[in-house]
C-alpha positions as CSV (number, residue, x, y, z in Angstrom):
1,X,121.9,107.3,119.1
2,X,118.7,109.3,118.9
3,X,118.3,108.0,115.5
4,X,118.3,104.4,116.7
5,X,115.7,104.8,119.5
6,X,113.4,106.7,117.0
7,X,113.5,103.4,114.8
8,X,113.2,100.9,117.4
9,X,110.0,102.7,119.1
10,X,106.8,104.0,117.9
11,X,104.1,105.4,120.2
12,X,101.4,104.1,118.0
13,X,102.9,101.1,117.6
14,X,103.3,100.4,120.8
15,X,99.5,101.6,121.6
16,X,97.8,99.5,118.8
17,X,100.0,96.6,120.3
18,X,99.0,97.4,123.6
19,X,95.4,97.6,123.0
20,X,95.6,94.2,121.2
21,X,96.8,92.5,124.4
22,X,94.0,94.0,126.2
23,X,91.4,92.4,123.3
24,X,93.3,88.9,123.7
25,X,93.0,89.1,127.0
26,X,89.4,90.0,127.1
27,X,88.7,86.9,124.7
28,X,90.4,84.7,126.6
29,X,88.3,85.4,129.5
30,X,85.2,85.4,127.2
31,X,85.6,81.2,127.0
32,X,82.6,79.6,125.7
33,X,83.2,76.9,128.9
34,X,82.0,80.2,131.1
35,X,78.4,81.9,131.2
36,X,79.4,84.1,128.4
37,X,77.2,84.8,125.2
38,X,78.4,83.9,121.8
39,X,77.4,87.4,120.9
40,X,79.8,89.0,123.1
41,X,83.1,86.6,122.0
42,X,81.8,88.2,118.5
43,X,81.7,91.7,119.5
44,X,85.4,91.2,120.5
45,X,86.6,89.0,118.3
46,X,85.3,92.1,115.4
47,X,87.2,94.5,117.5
48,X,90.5,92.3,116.9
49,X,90.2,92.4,113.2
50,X,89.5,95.9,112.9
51,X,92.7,96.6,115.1
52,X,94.6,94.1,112.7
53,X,94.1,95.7,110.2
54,X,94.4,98.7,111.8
55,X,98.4,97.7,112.8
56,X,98.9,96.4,109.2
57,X,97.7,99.9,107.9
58,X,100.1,101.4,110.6
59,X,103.0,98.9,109.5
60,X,102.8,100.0,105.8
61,X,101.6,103.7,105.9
62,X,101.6,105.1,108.9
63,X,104.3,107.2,109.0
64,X,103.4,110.1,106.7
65,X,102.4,107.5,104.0
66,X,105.8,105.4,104.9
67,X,105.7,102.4,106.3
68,X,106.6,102.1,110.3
69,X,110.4,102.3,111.3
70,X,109.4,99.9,114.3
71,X,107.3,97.1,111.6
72,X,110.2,94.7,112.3
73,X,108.9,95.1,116.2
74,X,105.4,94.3,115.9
């Protein structure tokens, strides 16, 4: 049973995932319709990709070079 849990969770996973919500959620408050500068929408929006690819890196090699047991939760 241990086994199982160990492949349906991931720590890191579930941070990076975490911390994506956050940026999505930070964007969406950034709308253009409010006072809001283009330049800070960027800032985050740059943040999102570098934490994209920071999950895919995670997804594929993350686990001592081996790709995430949890991938298939992301």
């Amino acid at each position: 049973m241990g086994e199982y849990n160990e492949l349906m969770n991931c720590q890191v996973k579930d941070q990076l995932v975490s911390r994506l919500i956050a940026l999505n959620n930070k964007l969406n408050l950034l709308s253009p319709d409010l006072v809001h500068g283009d330049e800070e929408r960027a800032e985050v929006q740059l943040e999102r990709e570098n934490l994209y690819a920071e999950i895919k890196h995670h997804r594929a090699k993350g686990h001592d070079g081996k790709p995430c047991p949890a991938a298939r939760q992301v």
